[in-house]
MDTraj code that builds the backbone (N, CA, C; nanometers):
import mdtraj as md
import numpy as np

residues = "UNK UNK UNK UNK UNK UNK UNK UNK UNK UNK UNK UNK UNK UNK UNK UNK UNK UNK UNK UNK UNK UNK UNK UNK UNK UNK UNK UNK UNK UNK UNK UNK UNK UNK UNK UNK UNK UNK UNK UNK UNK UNK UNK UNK UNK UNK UNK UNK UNK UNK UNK UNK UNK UNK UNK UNK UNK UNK UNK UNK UNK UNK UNK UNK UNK UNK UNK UNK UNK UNK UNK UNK UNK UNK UNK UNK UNK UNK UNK UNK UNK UNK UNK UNK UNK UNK UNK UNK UNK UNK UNK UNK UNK UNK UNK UNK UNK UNK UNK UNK UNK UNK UNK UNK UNK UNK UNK UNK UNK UNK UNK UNK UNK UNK UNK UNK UNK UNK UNK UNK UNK UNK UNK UNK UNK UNK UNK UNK UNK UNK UNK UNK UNK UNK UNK UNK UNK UNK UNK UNK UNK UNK UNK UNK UNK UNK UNK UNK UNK UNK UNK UNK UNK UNK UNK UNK UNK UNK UNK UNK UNK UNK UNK UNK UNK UNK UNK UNK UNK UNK UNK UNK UNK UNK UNK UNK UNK UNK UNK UNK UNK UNK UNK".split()
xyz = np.array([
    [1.3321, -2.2894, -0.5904],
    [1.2732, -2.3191, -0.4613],
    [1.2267, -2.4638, -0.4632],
    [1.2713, -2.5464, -0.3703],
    [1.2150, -2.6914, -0.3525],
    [1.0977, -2.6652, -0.2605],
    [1.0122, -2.8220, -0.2404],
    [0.9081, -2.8225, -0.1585],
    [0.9268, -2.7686, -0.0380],
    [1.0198, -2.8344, 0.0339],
    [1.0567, -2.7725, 0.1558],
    [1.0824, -2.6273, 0.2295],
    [1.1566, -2.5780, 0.0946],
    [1.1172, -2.4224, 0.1149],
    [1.0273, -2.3759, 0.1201],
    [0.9194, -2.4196, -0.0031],
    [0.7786, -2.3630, 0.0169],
    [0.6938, -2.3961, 0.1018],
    [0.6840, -2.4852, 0.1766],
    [0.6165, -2.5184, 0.2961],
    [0.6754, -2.4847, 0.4045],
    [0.8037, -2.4179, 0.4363],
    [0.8632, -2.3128, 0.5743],
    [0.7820, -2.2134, 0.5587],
    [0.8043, -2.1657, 0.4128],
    [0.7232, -2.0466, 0.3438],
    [0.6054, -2.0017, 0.4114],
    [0.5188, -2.1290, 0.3782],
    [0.3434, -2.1432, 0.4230],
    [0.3449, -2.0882, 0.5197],
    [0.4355, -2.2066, 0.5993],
    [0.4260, -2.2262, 0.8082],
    [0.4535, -2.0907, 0.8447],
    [0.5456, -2.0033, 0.8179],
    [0.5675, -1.9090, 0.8507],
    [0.4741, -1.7921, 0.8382],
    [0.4285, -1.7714, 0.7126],
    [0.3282, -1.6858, 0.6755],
    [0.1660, -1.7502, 0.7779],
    [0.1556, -1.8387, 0.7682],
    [0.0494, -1.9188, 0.8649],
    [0.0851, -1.8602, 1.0490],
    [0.2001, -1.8998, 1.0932],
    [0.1924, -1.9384, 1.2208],
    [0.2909, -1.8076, 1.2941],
    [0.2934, -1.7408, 1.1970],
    [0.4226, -1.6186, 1.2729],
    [0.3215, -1.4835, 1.2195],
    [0.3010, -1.4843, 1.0828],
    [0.2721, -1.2898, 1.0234],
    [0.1628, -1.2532, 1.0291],
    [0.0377, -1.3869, 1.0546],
    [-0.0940, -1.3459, 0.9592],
    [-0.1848, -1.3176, 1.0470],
    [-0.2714, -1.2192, 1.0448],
    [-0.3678, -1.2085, 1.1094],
    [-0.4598, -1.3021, 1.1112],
    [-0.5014, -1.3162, 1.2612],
    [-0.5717, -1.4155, 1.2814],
    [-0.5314, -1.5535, 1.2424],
    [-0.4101, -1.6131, 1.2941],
    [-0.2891, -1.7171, 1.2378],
    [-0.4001, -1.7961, 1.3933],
    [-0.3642, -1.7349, 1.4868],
    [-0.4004, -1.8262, 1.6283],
    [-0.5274, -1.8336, 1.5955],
    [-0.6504, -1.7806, 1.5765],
    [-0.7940, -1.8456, 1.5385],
    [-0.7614, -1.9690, 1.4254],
    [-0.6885, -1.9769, 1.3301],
    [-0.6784, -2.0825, 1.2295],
    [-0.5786, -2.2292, 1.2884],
    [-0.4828, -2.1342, 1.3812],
    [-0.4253, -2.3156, 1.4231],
    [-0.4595, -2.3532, 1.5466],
    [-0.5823, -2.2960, 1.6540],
    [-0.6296, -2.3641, 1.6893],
    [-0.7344, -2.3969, 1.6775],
    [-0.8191, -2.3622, 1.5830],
    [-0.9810, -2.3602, 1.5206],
    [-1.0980, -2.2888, 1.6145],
    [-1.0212, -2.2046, 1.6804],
    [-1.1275, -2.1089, 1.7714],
    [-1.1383, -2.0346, 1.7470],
    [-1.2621, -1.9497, 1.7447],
    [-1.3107, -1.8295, 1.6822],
    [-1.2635, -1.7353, 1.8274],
    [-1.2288, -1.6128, 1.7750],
    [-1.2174, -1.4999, 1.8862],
    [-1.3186, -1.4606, 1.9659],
    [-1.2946, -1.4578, 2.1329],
    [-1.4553, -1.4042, 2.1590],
    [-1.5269, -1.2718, 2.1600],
    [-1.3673, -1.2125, 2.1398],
    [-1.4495, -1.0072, 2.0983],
    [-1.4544, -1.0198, 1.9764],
    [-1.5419, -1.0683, 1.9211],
    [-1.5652, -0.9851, 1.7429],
    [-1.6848, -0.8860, 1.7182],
    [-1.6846, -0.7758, 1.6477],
    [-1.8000, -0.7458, 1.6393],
    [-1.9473, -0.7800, 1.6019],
    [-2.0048, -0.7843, 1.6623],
    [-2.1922, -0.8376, 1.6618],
    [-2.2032, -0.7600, 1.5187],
    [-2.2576, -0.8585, 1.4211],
    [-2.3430, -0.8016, 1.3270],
    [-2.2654, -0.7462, 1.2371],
    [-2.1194, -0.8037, 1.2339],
    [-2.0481, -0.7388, 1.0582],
    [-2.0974, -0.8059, 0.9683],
    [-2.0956, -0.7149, 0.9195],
    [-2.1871, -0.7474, 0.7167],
    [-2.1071, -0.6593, 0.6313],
    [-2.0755, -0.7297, 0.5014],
    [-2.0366, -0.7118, 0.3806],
    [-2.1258, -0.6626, 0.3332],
    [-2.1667, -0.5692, 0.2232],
    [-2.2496, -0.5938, 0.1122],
    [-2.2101, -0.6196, 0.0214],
    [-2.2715, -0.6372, -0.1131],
    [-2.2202, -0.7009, -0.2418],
    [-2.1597, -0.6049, -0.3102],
    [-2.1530, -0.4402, -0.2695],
    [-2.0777, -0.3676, -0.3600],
    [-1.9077, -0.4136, -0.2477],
    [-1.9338, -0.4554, -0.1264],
    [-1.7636, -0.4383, -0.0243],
    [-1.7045, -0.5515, -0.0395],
    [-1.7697, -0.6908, -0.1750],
    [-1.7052, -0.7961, -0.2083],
    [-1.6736, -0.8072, -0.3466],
    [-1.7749, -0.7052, -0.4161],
    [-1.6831, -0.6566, -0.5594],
    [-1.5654, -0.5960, -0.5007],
    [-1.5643, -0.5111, -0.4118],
    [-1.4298, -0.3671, -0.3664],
    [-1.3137, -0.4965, -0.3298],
    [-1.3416, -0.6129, -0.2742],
    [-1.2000, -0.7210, -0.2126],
    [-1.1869, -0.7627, -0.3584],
    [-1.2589, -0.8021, -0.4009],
    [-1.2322, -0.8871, -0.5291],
    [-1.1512, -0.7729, -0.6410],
    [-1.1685, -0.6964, -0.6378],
    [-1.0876, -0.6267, -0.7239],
    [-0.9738, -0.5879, -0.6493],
    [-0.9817, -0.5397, -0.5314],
    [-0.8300, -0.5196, -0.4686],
    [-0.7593, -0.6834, -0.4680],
    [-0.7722, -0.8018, -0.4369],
    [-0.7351, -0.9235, -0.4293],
    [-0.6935, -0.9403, -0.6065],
    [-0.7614, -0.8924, -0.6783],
    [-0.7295, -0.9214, -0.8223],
    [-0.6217, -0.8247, -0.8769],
    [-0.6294, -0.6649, -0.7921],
    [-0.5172, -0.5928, -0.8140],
    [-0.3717, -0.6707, -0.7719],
    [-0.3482, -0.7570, -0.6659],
    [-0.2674, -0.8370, -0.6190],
    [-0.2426, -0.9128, -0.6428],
    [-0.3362, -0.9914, -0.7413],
    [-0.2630, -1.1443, -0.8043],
    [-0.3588, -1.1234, -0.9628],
    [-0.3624, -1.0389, -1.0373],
    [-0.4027, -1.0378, -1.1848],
    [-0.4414, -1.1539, -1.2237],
    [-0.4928, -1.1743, -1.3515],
    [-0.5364, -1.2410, -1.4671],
    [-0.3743, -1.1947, -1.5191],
    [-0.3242, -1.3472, -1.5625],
    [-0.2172, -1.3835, -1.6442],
    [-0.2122, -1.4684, -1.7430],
    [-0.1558, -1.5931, -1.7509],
    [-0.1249, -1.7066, -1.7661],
    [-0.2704, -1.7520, -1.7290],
    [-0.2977, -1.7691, -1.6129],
    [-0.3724, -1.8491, -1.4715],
    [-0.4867, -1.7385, -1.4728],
    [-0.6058, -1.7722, -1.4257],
    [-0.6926, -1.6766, -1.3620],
    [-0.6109, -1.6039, -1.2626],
    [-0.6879, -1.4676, -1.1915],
    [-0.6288, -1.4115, -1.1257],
    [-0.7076, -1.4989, -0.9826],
    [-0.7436, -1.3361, -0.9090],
    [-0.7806, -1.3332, -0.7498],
    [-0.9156, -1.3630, -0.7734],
    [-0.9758, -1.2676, -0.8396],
    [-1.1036, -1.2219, -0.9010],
    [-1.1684, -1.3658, -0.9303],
    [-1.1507, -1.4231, -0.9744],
    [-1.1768, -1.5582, -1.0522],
    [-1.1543, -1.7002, -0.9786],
    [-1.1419, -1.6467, -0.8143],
    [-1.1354, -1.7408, -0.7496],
    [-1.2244, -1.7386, -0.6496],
    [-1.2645, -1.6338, -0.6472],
    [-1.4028, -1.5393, -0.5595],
    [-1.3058, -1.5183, -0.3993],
    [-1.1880, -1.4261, -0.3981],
    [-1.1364, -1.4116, -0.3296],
    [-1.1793, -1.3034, -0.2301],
    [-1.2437, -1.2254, -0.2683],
    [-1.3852, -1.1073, -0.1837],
    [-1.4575, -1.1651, -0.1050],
    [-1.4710, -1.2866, -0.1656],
    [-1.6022, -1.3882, -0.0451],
    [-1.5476, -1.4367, 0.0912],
    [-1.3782, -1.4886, 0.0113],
    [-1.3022, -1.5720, 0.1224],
    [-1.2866, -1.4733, 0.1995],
    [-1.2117, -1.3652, 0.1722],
    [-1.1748, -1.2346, 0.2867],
    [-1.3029, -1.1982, 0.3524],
    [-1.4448, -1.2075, 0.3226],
    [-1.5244, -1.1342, 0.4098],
    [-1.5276, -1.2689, 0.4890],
    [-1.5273, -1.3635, 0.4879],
    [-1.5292, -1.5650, 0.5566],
    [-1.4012, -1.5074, 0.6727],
    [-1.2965, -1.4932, 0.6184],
    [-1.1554, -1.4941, 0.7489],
    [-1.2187, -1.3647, 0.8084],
    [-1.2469, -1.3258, 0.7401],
    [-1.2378, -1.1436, 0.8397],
    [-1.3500, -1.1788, 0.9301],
    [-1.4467, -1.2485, 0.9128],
    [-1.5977, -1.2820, 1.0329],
    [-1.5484, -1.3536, 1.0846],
    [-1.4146, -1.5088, 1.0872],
    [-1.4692, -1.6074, 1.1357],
    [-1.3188, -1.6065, 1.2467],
    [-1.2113, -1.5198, 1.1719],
    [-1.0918, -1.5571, 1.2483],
    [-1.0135, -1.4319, 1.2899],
    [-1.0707, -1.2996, 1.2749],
    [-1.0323, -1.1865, 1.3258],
    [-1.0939, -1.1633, 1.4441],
    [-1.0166, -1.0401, 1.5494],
    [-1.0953, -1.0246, 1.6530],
    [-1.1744, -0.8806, 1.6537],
    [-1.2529, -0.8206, 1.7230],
    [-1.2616, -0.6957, 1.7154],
    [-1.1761, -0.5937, 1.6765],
    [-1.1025, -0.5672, 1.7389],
    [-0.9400, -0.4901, 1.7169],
    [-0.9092, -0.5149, 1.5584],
    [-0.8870, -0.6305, 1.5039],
    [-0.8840, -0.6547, 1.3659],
    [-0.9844, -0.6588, 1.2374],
    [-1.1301, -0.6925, 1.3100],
    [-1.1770, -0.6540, 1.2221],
    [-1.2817, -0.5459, 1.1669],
    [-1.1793, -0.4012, 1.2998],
    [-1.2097, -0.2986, 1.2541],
    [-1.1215, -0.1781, 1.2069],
    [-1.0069, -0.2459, 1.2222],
    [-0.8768, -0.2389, 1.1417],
    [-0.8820, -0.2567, 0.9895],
    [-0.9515, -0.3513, 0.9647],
    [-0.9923, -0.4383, 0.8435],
    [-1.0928, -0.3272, 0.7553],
    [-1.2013, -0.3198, 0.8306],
    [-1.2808, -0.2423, 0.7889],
    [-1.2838, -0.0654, 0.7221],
    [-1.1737, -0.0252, 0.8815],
    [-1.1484, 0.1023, 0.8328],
    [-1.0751, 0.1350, 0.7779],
    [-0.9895, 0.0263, 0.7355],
    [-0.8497, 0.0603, 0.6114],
    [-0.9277, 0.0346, 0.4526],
    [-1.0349, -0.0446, 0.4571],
    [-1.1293, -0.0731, 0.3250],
    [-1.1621, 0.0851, 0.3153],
    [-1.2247, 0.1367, 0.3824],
    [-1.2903, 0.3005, 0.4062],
    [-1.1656, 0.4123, 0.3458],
    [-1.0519, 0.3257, 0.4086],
    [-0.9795, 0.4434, 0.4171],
    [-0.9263, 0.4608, 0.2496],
    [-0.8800, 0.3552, 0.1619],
    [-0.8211, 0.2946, 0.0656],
    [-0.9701, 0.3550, -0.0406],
    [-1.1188, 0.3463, -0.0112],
    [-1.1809, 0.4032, -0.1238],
    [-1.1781, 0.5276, -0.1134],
    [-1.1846, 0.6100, -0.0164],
    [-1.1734, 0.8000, -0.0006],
    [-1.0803, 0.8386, -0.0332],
    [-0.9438, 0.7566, -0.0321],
    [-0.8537, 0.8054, -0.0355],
    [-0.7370, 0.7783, -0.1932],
    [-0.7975, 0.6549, -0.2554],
    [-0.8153, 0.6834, -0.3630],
    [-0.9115, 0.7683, -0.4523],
    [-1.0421, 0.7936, -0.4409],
    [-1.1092, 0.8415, -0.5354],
    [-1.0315, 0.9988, -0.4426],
    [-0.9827, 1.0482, -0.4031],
    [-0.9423, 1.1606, -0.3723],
    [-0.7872, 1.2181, -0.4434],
    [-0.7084, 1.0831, -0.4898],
    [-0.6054, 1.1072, -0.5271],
    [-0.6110, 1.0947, -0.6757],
    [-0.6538, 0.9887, -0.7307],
    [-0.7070, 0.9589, -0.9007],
    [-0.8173, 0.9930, -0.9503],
    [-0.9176, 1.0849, -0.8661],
    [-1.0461, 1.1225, -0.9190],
    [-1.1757, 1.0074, -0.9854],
    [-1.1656, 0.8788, -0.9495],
    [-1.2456, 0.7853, -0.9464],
    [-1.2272, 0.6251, -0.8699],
    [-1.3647, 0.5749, -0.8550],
    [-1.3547, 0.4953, -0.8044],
    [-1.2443, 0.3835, -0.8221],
    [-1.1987, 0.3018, -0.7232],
    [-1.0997, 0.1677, -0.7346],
    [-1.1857, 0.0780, -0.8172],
    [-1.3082, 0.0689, -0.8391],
    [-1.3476, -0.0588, -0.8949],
    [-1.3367, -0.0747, -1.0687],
    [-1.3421, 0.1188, -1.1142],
    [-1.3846, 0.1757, -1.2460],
    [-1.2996, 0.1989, -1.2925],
    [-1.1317, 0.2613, -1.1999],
    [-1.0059, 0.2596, -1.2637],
    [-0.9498, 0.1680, -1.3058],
    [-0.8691, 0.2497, -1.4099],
    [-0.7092, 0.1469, -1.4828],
    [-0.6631, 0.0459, -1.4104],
    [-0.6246, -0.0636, -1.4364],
    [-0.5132, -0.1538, -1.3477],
    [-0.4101, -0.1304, -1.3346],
    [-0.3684, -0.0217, -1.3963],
    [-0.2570, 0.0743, -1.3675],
    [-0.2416, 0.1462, -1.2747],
    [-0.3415, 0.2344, -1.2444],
    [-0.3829, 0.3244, -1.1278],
    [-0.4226, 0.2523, -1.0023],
    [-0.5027, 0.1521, -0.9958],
    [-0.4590, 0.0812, -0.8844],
    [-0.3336, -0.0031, -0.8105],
    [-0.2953, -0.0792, -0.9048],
    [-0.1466, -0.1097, -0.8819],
    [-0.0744, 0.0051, -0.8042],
    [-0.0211, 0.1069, -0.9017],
    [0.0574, 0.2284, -0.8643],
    [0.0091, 0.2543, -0.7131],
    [-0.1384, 0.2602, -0.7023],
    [-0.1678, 0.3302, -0.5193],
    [-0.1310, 0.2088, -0.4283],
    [-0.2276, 0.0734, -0.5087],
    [-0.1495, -0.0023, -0.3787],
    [-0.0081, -0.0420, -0.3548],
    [0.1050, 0.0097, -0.4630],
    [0.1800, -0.0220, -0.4763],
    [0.2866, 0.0964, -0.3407],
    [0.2290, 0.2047, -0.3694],
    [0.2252, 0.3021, -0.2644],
    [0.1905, 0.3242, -0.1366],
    [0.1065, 0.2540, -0.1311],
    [0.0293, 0.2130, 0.0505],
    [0.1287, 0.1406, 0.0888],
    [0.1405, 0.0534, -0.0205],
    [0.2531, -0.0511, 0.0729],
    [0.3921, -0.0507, 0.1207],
    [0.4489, 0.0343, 0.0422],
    [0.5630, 0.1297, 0.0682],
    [0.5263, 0.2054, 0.1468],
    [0.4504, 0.2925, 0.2034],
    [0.3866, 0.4002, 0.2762],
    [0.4404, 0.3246, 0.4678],
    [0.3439, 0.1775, 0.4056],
    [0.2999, 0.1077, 0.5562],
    [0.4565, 0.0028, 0.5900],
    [0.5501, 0.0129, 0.4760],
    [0.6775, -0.0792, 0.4939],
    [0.7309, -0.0134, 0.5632],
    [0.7711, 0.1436, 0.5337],
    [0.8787, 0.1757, 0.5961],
    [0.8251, 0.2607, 0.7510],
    [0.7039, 0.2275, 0.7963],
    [0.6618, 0.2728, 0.9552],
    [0.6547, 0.1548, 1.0425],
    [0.6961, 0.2015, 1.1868],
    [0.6885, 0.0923, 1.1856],
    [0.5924, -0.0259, 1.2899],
    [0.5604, -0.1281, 1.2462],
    [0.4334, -0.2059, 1.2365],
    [0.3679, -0.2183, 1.3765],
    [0.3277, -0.1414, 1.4440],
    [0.2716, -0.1905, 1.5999],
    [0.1436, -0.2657, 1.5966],
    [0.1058, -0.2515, 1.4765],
    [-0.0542, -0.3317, 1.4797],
    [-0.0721, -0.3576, 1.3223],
    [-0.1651, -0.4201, 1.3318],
    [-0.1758, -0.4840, 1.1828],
    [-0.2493, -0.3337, 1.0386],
    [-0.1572, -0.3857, 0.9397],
    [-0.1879, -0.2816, 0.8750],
    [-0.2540, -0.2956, 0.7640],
    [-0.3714, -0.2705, 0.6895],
    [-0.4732, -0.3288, 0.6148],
    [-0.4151, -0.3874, 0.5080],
    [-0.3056, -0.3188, 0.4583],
    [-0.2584, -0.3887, 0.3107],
    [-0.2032, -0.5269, 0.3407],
    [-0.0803, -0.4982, 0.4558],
    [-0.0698, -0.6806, 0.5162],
    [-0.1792, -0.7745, 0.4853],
    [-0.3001, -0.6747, 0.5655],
    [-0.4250, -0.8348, 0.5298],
    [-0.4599, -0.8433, 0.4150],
    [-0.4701, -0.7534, 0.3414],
    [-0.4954, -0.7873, 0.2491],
    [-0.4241, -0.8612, 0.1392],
    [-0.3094, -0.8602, 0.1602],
    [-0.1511, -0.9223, 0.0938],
    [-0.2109, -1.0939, 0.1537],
    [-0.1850, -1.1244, 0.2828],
    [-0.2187, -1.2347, 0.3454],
    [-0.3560, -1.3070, 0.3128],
    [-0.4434, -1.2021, 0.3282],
    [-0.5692, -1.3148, 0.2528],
    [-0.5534, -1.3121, 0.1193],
    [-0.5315, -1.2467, 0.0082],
    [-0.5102, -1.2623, -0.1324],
    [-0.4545, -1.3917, -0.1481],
    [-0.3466, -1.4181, -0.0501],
    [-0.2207, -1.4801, -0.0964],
    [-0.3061, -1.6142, -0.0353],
    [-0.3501, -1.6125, 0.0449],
    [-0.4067, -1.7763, 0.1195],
    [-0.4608, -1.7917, 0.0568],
    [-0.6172, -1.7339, 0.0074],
    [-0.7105, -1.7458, -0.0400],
    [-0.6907, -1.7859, -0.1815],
    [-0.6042, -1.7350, -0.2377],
    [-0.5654, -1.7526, -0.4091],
    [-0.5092, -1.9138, -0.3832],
    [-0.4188, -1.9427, -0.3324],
    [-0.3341, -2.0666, -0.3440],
    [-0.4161, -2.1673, -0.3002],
    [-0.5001, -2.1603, -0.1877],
    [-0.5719, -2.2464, -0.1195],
    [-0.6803, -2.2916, -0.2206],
    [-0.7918, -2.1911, -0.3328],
    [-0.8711, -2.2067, -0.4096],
    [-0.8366, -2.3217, -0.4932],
    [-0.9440, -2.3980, -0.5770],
    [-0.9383, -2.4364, -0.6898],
    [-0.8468, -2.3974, -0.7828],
    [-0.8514, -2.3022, -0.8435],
    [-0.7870, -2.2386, -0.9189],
    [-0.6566, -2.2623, -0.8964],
    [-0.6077, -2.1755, -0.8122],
    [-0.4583, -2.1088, -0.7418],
    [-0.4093, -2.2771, -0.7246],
    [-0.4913, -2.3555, -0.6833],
    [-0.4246, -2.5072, -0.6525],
    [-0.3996, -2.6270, -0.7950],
    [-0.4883, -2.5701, -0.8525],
    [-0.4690, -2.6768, -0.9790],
    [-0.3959, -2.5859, -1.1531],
    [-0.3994, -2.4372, -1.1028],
    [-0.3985, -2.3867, -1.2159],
    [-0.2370, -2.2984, -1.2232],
    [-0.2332, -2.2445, -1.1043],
    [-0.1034, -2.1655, -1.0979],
    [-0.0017, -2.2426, -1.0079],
    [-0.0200, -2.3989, -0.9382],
    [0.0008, -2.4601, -0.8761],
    [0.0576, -2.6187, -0.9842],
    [0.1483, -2.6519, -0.9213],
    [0.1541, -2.7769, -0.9779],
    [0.0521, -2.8986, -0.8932],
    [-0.0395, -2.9259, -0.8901],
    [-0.1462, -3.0064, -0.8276],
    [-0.1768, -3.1507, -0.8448],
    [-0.1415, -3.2323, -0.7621],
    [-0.0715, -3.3848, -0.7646],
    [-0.1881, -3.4356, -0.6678],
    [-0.3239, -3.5001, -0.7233],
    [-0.4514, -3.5325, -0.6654],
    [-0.4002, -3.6209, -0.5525],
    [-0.3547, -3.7549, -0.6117],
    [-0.3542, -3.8588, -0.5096],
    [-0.2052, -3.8772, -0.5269],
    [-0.1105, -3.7820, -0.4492],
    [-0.0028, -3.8533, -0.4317],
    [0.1035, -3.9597, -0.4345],
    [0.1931, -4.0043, -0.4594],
    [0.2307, -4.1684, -0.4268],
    [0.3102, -4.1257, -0.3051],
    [0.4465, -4.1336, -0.3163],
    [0.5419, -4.1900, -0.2144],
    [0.5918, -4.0228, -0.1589],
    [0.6171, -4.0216, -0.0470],
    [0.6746, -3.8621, -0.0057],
    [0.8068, -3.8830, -0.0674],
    [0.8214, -3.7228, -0.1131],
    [0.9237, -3.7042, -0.1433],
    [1.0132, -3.5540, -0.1214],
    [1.0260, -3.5377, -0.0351],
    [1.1050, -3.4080, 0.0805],
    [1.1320, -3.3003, -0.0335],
    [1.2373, -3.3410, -0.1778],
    [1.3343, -3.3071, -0.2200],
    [1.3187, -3.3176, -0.3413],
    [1.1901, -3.2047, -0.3969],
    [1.2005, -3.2469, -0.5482],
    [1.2530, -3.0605, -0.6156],
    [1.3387, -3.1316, -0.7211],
    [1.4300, -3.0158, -0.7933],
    [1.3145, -2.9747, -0.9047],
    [1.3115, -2.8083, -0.8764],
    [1.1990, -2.7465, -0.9650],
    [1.3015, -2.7283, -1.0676],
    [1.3077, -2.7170, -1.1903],
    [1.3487, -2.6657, -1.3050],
    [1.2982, -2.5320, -1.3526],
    [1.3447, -2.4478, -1.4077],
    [1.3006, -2.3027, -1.4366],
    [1.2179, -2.3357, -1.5324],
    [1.0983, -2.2453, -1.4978],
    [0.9832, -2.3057, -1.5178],
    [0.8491, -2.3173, -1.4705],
    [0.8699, -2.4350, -1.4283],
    [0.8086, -2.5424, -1.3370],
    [0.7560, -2.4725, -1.2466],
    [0.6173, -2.5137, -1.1966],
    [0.5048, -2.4548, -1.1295],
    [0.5839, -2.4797, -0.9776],
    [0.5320, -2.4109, -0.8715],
    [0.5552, -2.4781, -0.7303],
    [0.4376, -2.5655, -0.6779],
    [0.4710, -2.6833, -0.6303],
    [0.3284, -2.7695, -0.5887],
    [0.2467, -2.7335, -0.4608],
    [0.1474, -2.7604, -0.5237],
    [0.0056, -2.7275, -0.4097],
    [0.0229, -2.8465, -0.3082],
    [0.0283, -2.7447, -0.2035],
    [-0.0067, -2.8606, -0.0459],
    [-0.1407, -2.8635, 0.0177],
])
top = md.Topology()
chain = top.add_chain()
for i, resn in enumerate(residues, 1):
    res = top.add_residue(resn, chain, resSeq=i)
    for name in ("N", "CA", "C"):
        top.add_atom(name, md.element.get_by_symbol(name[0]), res)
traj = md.Trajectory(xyz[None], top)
C-alpha cells in the first residue's frame, strides 16, 4: 500500500462510513444529543478493553495504552447525535449481558480469547444483516481505529511518523515490512 492509498483509505472511512463523519468535517456539534450523558470510570475501563480487544498489545502498545475509552466517550458526547448516542450506549449494555450470559463472566475479567471469539461473532452476526442504522461494533471498529492511529502512540509507534516533513512526495514504495506513515 502507498501513501495515497492510505489516505483514500482515511477519507473514506472519515467522510463516507463513520458515525458522526458530518459533526467532524464540519466541526458542528449535533443539536439533538442527549442532556447529561456520562461515562463512569467502570464504562471507560469496559471501551478500553473492548478498543484493546480490537487493536491488542503486540509489537506496539495496543488500544488500551492509548487511553482509547476516553477518546470514544470524547466522539460519542461531542460528535454523535441522539439517535447515535443511544445506539452507542445500548449496544455497550447489550455486549456486557450478553456476554456474561454466554461465557459466564465479565468482558473486562475474561480471556483475550473469549473476547475476541464474541466480538469476533457480533461482527459476523451484524455483517451479514443488513445495515439500516448504525451498528455498535461499526463504532466501535471506527473509533478504535481513529482513535488508535490518531494517538501518540498509534502515530509514532505503529505508524511510520515523519515530525517535520521536507518535500511532498505522492508516491512512496513501502517495502514488506515497512510501517504505513502517519498523516
Amino acid at each position: 500500500m502507498n501513501r495515497r492509498d492510505a489516505l483514500k483509505s482515511v477519507m473514506l472511512m472519515m467522510g463516507g462510513t463513520m458515525v458522526g463523519a458530518t459533526a467532524i468535517l464540519t466541526g458542528c456539534a449535533p443539536e439533538n444529543q442527549i442532556e447529561g450523558l456520562n461515562f463512569s470510570p467502570e464504562d471507560i475501563a469496559f471501551l478500553d478493553e473492548l478498543g484493546d480487544t480490537i487493536i491488542p498489545d503486540t509489537d506496539t502498545p495496543g488500544a488500551k495504552a492509548a487511553g482509547i475509552g476516553q477518546f470514544m466517550v470524547m466522539m460519542v458526547k461531542d460528535t454523535y447525535d441522539a439517535d447515535q448516542q443511544k445506539t452507542f450506549v445500548d449496544g455497550l449494555n447489550m455486549i456486557r449481558k450478553d456476554f456474561k450470559s454466554e461465557k459466564g463472566a465479565d468482558f473486562v475479567g475474561a480471556a483475550a480469547e473469549d473476547r475476541l471469539a464474541y466480538m469476533n461473532g457480533l461482527y459476523e452476526k451484524y455483517k451479514s444483516s443488513e445495515p439500516r442504522e448504525p451498528q455498535v461494533i461499526n463504532m466501535l471498529r471506527d473509533l478504535t481505529i481513529l482513535g488508535y492511529f490518531t494517538s501518540e502512540i498509534g502515530a509514532t509507534q505503529a505508524l511510520n511518523y515523519v515530525e517535520v516533513p521536507g518535500r511532498y512526495d505522492g508516491c512512496i514504495d513501502l517495502k514488506e515490512g515497512d510501517r504505513a506513515y502517519a498523516i
